[in-house]
N, C-alpha and C positions, 0 to 999 in steps of 0.2 A: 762469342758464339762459335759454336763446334759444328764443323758441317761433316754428316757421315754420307759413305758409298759404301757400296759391294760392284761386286765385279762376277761377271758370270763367263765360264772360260766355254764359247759356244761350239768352237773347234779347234780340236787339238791335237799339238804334235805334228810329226814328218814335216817341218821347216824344211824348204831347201837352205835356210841363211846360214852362214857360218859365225852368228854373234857365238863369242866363246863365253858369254855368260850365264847364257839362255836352255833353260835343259827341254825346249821344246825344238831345239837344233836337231836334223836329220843325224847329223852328220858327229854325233856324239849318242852312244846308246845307255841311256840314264835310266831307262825303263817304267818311262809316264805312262800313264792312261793315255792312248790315241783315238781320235774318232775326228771323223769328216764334218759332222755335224748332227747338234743334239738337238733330243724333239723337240718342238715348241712348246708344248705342254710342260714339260719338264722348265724349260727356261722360266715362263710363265709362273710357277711355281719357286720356281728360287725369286723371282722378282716379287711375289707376295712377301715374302721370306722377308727380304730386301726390308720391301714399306714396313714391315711388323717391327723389325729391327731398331726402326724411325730414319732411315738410312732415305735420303734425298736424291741422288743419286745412284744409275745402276746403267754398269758399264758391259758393253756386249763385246767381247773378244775374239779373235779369228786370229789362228795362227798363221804365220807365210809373209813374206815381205809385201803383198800388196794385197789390192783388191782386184779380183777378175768377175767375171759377165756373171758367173754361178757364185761366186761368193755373196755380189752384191745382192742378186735376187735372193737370197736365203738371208741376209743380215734383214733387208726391207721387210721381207716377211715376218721373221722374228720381231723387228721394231713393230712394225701395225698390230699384231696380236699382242706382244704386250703391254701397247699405250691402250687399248682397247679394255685390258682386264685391270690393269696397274696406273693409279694415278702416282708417278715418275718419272723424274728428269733421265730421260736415257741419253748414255754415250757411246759413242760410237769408238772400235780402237782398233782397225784394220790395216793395220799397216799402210804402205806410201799409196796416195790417190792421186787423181786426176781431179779435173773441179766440175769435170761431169757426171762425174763418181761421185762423189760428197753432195751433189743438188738433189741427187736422186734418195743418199741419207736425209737428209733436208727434208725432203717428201715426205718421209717414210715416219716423221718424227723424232729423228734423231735432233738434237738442239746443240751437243757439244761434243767435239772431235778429240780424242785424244793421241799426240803421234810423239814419244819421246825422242830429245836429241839425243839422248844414250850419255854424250859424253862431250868432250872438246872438239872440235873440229880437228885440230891438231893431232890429237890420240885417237882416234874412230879407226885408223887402219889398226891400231892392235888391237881390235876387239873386233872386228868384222873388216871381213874384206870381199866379201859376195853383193856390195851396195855401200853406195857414200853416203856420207854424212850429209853432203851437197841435197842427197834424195830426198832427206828426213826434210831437212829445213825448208826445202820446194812445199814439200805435203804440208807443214804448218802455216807457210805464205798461202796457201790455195787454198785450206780450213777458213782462214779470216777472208779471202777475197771473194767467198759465196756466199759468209751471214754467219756462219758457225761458231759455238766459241771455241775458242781453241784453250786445249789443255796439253802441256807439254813440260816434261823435267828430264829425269836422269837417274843415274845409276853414279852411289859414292862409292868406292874401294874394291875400284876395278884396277887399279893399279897409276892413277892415272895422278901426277903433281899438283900441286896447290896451284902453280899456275896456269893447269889444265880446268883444275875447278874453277877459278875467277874467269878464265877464257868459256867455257858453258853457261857460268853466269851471265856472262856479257851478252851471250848469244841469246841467251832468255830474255834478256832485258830488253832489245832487241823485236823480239816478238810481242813483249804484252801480253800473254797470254790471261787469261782469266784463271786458271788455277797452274799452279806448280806441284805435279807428283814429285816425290823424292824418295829416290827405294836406296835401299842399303844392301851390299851385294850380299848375296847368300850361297856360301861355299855347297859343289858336291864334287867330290873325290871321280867322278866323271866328267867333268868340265877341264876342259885346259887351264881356266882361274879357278884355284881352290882353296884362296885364304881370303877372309876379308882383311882390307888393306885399309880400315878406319877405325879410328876408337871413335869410343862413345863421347866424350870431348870434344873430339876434331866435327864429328857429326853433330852435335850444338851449336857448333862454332858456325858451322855451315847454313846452320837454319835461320841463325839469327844475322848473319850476310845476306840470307833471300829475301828477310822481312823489311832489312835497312834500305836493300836494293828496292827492290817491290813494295811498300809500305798497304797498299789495296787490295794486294793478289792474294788469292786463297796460295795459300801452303799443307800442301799434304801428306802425312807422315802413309808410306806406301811398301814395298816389297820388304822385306826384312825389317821393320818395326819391332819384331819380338827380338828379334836375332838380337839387335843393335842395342835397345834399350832394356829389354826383358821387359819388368813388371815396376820397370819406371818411365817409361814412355810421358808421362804428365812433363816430364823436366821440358820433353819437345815442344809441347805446346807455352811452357812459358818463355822457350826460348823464341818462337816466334811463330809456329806450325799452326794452324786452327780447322785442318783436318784431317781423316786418319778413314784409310777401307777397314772396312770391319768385315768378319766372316772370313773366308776364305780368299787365296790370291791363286793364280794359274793352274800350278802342279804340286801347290804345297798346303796345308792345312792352316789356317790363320787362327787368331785366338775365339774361343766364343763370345759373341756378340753381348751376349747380358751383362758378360765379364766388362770388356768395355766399357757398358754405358753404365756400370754401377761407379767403374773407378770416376766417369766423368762426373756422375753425381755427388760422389765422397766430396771431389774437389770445387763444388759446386759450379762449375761450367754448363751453358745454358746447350740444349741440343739445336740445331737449324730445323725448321719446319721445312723450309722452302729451300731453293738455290739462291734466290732473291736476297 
């Protein structure tokens, strides 16, 4: 069983963070699309998108290392209109919270949090130093200690050792989470990281250590899927992955959606109706 998402990027850009991987970074000028936040309507509208898609999942994004008093009331807002138009498991993925913050997603219908580790604990200072690793992992203890499920992975070929990867795993393991994203870095010539630092191999390799590790947990093939795999992406799923965003991801174009779900059907893979 294949479980699909989309992801809806609701605000974007002018990061204060300094992740050097993230072209939604202030402080790197990559030349995104920016905005404070998008109509409701419009959201609304991609989340039909979404269901149409068959996609289960549909994740509400907000750029900036956390959540503040105005972000939350515009994410809540966004959640209640579209659990109102959209029958959809929405996620929530605002960066680091509070567990006052995340009750009030709870309210609002959000069901599952998503806060990635990024990386090792160990490595996190070379990829960000504007906020610790320490912050990330608080937000995903406080995700599970209000009811929420927690979704959390990482980012492979950021430059980071094999024993940086087994040490992220552990940290996952650790957590439980109910799903594992796994994005594969995606180079741009404005970024401080500007090669990926994985093959396609090492990245199998990886997914079927999450599945031996995790044996229950959804695994999600996520940022640079095309990049990593091109127009073999299936090999991830037999290596152990049994989900994949489909549509578009932050500030980059993803594959069409039809495309997708034909390849899942050539190889006769069942879609997920539910999250369930």
């Amino acid at each position: 069983m294949i479980y699909l998402c989309a992801i809806s990027n609701i605000s974007s850009g002018n990061c204060s963070e300094d992740c050097k991987f993230c072209t939604q970074s202030a402080h790197y000028n990559v030349g995104i699309e920016k905005y404070k936040e998008k109509s409701i309507d419009e959201v609304i509208k991609e989340a039909k998108l979404a269901k149409a898609n068959k996609a289960v999942g549909f994740c509400l994004v907000t750029a900036g290392k956390g959540l503040t008093d105005k972000k939350l009331e515009y994410v809540c807002e966004v959640a209640f209109a579209v659990k109102k138009e959209v029958d959809i498991s929405l996620i929530g993925c605002n960066g680091t919270a509070i567990k006052e913050q995340l009750i009030e997603l709870k309210k609002a219908g959000i069901k599952n949090y998503n806060h990635n580790l990024e990386t090792s604990k160990e490595f996190y200072e070379n990829i960000c130093t504007t906020h610790s690793w320490d912050e990330r992992f608080e937000t995903c203890l406080n995700v599970q200690e209000v009811g929420l499920n927690l979704c959390t992975g990482g980012i492979l070929g950021l430059g980071e050792s094999e024993k940086d990867r087994y040490s992220m795993l552990e940290s996952i393991k650790e957590l439980n989470p109910m799903s594992i994203p796994l994005n594969f870095f995606i180079p741009n010539e404005k970024l401080p990281l500007t090669k990926t630092k994985i093959t396609k191999e090492e990245a199998l390799f990886w997914i079927s250590e999450y599945r031996k590790t995790l044996p229950e947990t959804m695994i999600m093939l996520a940022g640079g899927r095309e990049l990593m795999f091109e127009d073999k992406w299936i090999e991830a799923l037999r290596a152990g992955a049994n989900s994949i965003v489909i549509g578009n991801y932050l500030t980059i174009k993803g594959e069409i959606a039809n495309k997708d779900i034909q390849m899942l059907t050539k190889y006769n893979y069942q879609i997920a109706k539910s999250c369930q």
